[in-house]
C-alpha positions as CSV (number, residue, x, y, z in Angstrom):
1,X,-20.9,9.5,6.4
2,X,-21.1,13.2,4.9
3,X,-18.5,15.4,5.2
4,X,-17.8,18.4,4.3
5,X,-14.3,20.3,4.1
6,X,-14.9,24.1,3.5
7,X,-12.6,26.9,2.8
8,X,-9.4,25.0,1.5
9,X,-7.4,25.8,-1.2
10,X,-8.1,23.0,-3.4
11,X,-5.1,21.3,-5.8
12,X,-6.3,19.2,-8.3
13,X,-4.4,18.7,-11.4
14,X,-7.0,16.5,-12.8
15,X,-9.5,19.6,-13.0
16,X,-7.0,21.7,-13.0
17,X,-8.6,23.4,-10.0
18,X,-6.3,25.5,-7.7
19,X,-8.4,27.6,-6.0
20,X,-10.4,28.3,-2.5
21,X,-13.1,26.1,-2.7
22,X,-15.3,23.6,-0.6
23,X,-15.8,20.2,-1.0
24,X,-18.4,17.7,0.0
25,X,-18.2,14.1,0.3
26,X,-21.2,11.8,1.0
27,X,-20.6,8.0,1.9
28,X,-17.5,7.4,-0.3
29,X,-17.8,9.7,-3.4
30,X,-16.9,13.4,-3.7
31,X,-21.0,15.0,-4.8
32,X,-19.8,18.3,-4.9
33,X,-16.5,20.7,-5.3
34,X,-17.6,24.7,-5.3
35,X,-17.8,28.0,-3.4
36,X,-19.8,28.2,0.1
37,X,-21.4,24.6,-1.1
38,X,-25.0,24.7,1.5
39,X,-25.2,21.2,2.6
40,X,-26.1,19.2,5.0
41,X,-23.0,17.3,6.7
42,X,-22.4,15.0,9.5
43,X,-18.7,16.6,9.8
44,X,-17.4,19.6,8.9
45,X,-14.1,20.2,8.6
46,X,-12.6,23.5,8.1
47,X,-9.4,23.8,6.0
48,X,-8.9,27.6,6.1
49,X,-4.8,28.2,5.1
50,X,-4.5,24.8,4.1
51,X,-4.0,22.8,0.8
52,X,-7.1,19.9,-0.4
53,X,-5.0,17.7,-2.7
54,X,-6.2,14.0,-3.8
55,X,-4.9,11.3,-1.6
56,X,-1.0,10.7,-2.3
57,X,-0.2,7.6,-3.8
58,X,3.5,6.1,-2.7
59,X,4.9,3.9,-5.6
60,X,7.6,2.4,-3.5
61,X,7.4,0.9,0.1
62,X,8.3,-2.0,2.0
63,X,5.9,-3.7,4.3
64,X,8.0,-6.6,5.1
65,X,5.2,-8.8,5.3
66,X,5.1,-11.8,4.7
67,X,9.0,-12.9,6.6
68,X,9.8,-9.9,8.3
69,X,7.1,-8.3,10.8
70,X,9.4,-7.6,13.4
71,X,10.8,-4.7,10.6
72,X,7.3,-3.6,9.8
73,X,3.6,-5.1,8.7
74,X,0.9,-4.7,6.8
75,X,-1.2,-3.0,9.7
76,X,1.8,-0.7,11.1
77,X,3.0,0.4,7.5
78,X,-0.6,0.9,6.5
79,X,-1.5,3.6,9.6
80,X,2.2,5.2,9.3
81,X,1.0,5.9,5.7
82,X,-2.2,7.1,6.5
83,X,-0.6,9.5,9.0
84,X,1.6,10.9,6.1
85,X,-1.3,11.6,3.6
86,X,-1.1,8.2,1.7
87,X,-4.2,6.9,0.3
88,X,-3.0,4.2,-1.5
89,X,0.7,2.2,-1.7
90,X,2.6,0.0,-3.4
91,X,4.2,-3.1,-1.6
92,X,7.5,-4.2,-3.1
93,X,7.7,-7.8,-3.8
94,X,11.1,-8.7,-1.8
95,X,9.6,-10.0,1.2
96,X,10.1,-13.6,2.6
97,X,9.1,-15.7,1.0
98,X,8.8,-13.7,-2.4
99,X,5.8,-12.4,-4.1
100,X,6.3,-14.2,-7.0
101,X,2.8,-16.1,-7.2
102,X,-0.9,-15.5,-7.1
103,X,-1.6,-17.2,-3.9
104,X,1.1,-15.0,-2.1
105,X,-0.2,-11.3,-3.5
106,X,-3.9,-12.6,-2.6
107,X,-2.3,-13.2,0.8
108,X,-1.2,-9.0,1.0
109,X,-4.6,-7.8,-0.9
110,X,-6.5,-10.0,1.7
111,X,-4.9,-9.2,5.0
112,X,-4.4,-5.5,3.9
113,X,-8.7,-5.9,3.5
114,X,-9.0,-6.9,7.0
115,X,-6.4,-4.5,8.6
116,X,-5.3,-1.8,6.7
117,X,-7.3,2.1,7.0
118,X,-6.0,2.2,2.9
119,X,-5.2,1.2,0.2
120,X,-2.5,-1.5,0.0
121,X,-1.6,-2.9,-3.4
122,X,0.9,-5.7,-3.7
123,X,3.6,-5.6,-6.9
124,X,4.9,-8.9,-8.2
125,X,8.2,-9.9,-8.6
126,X,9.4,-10.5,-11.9
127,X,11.3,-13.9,-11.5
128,X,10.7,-16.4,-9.2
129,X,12.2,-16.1,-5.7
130,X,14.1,-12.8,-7.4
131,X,16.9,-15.3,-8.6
132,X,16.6,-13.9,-12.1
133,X,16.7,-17.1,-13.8
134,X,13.2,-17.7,-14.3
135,X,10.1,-15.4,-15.0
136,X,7.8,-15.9,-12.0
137,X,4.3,-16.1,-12.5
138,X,3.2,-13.3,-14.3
139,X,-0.3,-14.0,-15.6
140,X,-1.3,-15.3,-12.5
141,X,-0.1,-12.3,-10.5
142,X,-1.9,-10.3,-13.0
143,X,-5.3,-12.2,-12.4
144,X,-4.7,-11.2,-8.7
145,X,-4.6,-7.7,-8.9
146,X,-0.6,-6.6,-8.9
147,X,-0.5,-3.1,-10.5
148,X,2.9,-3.5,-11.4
149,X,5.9,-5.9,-11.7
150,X,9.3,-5.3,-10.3
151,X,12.6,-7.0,-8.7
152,X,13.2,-4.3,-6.1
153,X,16.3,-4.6,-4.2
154,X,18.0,-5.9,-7.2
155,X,18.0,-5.8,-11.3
156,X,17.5,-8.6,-13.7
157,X,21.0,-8.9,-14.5
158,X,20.2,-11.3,-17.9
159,X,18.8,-9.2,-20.4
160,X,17.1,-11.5,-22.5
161,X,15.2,-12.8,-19.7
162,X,13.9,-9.3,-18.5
163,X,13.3,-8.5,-22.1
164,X,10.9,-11.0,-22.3
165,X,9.7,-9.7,-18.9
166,X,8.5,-6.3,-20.7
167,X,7.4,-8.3,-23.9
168,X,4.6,-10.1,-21.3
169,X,4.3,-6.6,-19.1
170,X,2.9,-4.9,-22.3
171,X,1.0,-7.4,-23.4
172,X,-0.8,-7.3,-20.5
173,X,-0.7,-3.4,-20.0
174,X,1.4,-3.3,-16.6
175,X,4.6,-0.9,-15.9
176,X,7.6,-2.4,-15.1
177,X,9.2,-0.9,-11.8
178,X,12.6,-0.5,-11.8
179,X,15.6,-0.8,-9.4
180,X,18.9,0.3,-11.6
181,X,21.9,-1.2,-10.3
182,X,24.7,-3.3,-12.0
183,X,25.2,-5.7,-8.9
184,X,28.3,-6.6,-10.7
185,X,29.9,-2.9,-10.0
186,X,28.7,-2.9,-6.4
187,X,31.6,-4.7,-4.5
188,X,30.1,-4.3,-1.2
189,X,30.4,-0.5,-1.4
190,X,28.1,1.4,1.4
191,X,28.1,4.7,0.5
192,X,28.5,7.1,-2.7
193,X,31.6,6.6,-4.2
194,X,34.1,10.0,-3.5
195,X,36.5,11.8,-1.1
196,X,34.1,11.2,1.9
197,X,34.1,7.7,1.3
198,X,38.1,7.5,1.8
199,X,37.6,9.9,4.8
200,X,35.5,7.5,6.7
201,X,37.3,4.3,5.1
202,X,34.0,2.9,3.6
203,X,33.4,1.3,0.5
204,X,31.9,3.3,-2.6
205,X,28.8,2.8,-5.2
206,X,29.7,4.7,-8.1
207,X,26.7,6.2,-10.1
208,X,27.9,3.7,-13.4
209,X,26.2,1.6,-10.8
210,X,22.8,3.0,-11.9
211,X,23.3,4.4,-15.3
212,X,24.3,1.7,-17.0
213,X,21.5,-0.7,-15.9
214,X,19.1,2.5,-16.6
215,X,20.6,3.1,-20.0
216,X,20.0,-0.7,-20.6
217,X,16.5,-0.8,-19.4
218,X,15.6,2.4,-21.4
219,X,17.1,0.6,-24.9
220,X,14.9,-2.3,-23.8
221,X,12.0,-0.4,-23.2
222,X,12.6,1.3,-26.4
223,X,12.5,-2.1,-28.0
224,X,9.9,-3.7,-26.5
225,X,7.0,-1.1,-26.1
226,X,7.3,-1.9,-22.2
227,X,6.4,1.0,-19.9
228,X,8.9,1.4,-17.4
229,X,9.0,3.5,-14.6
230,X,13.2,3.8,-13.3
231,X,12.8,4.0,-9.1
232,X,14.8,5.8,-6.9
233,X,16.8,8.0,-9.6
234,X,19.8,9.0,-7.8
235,X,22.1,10.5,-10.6
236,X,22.2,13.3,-13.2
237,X,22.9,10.7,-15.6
238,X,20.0,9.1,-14.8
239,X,17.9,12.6,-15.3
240,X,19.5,13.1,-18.1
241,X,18.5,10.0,-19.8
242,X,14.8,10.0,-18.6
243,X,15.0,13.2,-20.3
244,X,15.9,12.0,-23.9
245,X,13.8,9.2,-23.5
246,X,10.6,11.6,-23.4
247,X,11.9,13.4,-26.2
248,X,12.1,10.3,-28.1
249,X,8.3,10.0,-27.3
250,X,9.2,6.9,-25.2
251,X,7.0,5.7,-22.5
252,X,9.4,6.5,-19.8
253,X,9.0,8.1,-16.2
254,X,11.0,8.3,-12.8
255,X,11.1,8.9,-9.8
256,X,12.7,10.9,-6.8
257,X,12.7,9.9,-3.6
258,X,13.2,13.2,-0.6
259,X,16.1,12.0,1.1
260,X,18.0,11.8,-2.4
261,X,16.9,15.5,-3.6
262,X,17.6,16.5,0.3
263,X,20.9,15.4,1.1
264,X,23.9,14.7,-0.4
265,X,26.9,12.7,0.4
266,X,28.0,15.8,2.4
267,X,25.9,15.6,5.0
268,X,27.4,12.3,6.3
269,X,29.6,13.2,8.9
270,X,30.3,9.7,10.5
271,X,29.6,6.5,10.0
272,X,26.1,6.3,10.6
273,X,24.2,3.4,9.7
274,X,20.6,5.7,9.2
275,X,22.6,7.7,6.1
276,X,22.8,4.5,4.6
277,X,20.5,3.7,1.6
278,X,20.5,2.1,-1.9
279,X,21.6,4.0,-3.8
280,X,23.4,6.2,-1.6
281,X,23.4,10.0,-1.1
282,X,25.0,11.2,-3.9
283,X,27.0,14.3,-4.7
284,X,25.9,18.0,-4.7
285,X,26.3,18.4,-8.4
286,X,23.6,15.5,-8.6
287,X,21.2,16.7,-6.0
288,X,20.6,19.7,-8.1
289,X,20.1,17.7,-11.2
290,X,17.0,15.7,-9.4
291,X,15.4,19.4,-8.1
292,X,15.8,20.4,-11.4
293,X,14.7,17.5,-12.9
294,X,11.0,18.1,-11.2
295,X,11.0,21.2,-11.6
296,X,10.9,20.7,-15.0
297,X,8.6,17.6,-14.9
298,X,11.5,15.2,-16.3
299,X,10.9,13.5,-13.3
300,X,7.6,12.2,-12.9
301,X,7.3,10.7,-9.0
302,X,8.0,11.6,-5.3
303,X,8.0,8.2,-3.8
304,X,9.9,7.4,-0.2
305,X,11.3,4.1,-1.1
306,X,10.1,3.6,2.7
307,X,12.5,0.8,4.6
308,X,12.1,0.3,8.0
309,X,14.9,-2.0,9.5
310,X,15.5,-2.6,13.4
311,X,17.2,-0.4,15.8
312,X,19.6,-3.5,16.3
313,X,19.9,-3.7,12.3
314,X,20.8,-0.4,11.8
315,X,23.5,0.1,14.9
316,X,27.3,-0.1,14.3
317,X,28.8,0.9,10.7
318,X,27.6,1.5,7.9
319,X,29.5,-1.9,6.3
320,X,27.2,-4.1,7.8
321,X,23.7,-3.0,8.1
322,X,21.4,-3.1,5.6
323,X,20.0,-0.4,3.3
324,X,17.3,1.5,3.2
325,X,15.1,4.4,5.6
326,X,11.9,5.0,6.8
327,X,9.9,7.8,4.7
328,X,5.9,7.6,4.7
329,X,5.7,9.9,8.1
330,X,8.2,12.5,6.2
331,X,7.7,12.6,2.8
332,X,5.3,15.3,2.8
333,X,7.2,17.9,5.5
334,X,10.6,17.2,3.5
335,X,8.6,17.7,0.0
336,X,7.1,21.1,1.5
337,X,10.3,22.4,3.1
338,X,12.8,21.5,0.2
339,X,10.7,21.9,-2.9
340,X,7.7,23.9,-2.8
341,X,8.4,26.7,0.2
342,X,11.8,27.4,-2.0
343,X,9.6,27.8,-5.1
344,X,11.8,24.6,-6.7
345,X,8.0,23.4,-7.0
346,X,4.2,24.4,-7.2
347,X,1.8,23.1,-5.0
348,X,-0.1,21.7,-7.9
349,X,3.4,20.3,-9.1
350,X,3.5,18.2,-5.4
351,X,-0.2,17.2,-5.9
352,X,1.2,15.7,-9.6
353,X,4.0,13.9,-8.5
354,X,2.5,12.8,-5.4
355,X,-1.2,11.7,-6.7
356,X,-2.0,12.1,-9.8
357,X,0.9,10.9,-11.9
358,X,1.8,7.9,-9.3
359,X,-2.6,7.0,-10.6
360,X,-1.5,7.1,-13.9
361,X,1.7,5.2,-14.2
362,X,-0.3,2.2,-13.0
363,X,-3.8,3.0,-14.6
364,X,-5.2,3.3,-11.5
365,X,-8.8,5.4,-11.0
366,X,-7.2,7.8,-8.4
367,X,-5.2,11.0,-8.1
368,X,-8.4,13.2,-8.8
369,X,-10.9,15.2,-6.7
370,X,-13.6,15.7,-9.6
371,X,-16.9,15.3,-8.9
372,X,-18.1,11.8,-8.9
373,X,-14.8,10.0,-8.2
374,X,-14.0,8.2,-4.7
375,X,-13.5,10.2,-2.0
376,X,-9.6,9.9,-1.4
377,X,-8.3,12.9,-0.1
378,X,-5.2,14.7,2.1
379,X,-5.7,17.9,4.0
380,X,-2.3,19.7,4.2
381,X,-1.3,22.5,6.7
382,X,1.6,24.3,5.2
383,X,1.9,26.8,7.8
384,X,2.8,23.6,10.5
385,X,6.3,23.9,11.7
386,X,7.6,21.4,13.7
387,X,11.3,18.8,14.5
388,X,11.0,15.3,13.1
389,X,10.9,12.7,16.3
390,X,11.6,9.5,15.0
391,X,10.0,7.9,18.1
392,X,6.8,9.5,17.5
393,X,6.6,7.7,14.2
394,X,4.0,4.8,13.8
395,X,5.9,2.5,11.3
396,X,8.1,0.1,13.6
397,X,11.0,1.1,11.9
398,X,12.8,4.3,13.5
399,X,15.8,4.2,11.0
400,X,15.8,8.3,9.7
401,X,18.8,10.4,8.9
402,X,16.0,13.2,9.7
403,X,15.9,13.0,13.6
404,X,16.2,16.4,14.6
405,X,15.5,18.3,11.3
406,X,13.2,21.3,11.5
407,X,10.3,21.3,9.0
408,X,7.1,22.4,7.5
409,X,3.8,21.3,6.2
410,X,1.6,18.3,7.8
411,X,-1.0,16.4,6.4
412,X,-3.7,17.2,9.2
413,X,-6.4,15.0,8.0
414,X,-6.3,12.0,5.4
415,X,-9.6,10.5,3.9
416,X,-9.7,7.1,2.2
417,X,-13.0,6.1,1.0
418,X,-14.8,9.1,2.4
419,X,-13.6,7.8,6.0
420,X,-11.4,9.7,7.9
421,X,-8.2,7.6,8.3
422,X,-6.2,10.3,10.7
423,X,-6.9,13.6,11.6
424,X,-3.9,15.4,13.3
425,X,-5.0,16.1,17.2
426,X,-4.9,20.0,18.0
């Protein structure tokens, strides 16, 4: 199919193009990017007042599948991301049973062929079953396609073991993804650890919770060579270190999801089972240290960390359900509206941290709309304004503290192998 998408303002930090432009895509490659381009196309598409930005690439979501469909699965996690300008996105490993073999990531990268309008890639788990006494199947993963390794949902609490986890991750030129958290320090805490804590009698997670595992994993990465990528940064520590790590020319990066550089631990009023997430909202003081952080491109990565649970799962307190919140359907409004309106971020900035670094944290050939590459592209409209409807989503899982919130910016059209994967109806 030929398409063309004329008068957009394109934002590509690859070219470094950020201008009005058009660009034409013919079967699955982008042929041309330039002024008033005279070509012949089967669909045009005109994205006048909008923003052309390489398809976003989401480091961090949960599928559930294999073990827990009813949450969400390959196919429903797959269109919810299309719908919020994904391309391409990482599976975590901590399904049921574990992705911690090649026959069970060939399992994802096989269904996700069949079903899925983009690109799923499945990460492996770094020990087997997530037990963290024994490495899982690296090599084999490897051979199979995983981009990454990672024990999302928990850390490798024995050090040696996980530092021979990044000795075998360099060696074969993958990035370690990881989840900081002493699970040690938790003690069944639920929300950030401070004065609305003992308002609502819940349980808290201190931010040691992170750092120290964080400050751990940096030393080890220091010593090994390892990339590593830190997920979910919730903590000014946690900037703060990511930040001398850079300095020491260590290969270092993290990430930031929206609901932790959106709310704080203020914004929980009750118990309310959709506010909780691992980590937690955290303090004010730390909110402004994540803005801040990408602002000043110390953090590297928007990802959403996206977790969809049951209604039934995530009903009752806080104490008892599980973590986590749906984000691939907000991700871009709540990146618009918090960063880039504000002038926190450039539009180019989003397109970095959304794209084009996420590509090159896992060498991936993506996160560009230069001529020649494959045709993986998000049409934005910054000017939409709308109230996020949780039962409008397309993931199964519902579980948003953003009900209600008003926003701005859509992605109106998403493109994934020059075929049009979702195209916001007028």
């Amino acid at each position: 199919m030929r398409i063309l998408i004329k008068n957009g303002h394109i934002v590509d930090p690859d070219t470094k193009r950020d201008e009005v432009a058009d660009l034409y895509i013919e079967e699955n490659i982008i042929k041309k990017v330039g002024a008033k381009l005279k070509v012949k196309a089967d669909k045009v598409i005109d994205a006048k007042d909008c923003y052309v930005m390489p398809g976003l690439i989401d480091l961090h979501v949960h599928l559930r599948d294999p073990g827990q469909e009813y949450k969400e699965d390959i196919l429903t996690g797959a269109r919810a991301a299309a719908r919020g300008g994904f391309t391409t996105i990482l599976a975590m490993p901590n399904t049921k049973p574990v992705m911690d073999c090649k026959t069970r990531v060939e399992y994802v990268h096989h269904k996700a062929e069949a079903q899925a309008l983009i690109h799923v890639l499945q990460v492996g788990a770094i020990t087997k079953g997530q037990k963290g006494e024994e490495l899982a199947d690296i090599r084999e993963m490897v051979e199979a396609g995983i981009p990454a390794l990672s024990e999302d949902g928990k850390s490798v609490m024995n050090g040696q073991l996980y530092r021979e986890a990044m000795l075998l991750a360099k060696e074969l030129n993958i990035p370690i993804l990881a989840h900081c958290e002493d699970r040690n320090m938790v003690q069944n805490g639920c929300m950030n650890d401070d004065e609305k804590a003992v308002e609502l009698g819940l349980k808290g997670i201190s931010n040691a919770v992170e750092d120290t595992i964080a400050a751990r994993d940096i030393i080890l990465a220091k010593d090994t060579g390892a990339r590593l990528h830190l997920c979910h940064c919730s903590t000014k520590s946690s900037v703060a270190m990511i930040r001398l790590a850079k300095q020491e020319g260590l290969p270092v990066t993290g990430e930031v999801c929206p609901h932790h550089f959106t709310l704080s631990t203020d914004d929980i009023v009750r118990d309310d089972p959709n506010f909780k997430m691992n980590p937690p909202l955290r303090s004010k003081e730390d909110v402004e240290a994540l803005r801040e952080g990408l602002k000043n491109d110390i953090m590297d990565v928007i990802s959403t960390d996206h977790a969809p649970h049951s209604a039934e799962e995530k009903s009752g307190s806080m104490k008892d359900a599980p973590f986590g919140i749906v984000g691939l359907e907000t991700s871009v409004a709540l990146t618009y509206t918090e960063l880039v309106e504000p002038g926190i971020l450039t539009p180019m900035q989003m397109a970095e941290k959304m794209s084009c670094n996420p590509a090159k944290i896992i060498g991936l050939d993506k996160g560009s709309l230069a001529e020649g590459k494959v045709a993986d592209v998000v049409i934005i409209d910054p000017k939409t304004e709308y109230t996020i409807n949780p039962k409008e989503f397309l993931s199964k899982g519902r579980n948003t503290p953003f009900g209600g919130k008003k926003v701005k910016g859509k992605a109106v059209v998403t493109i994934c192998d020059g075929k049009i994967v979702w195209e916001e109806r007028k």
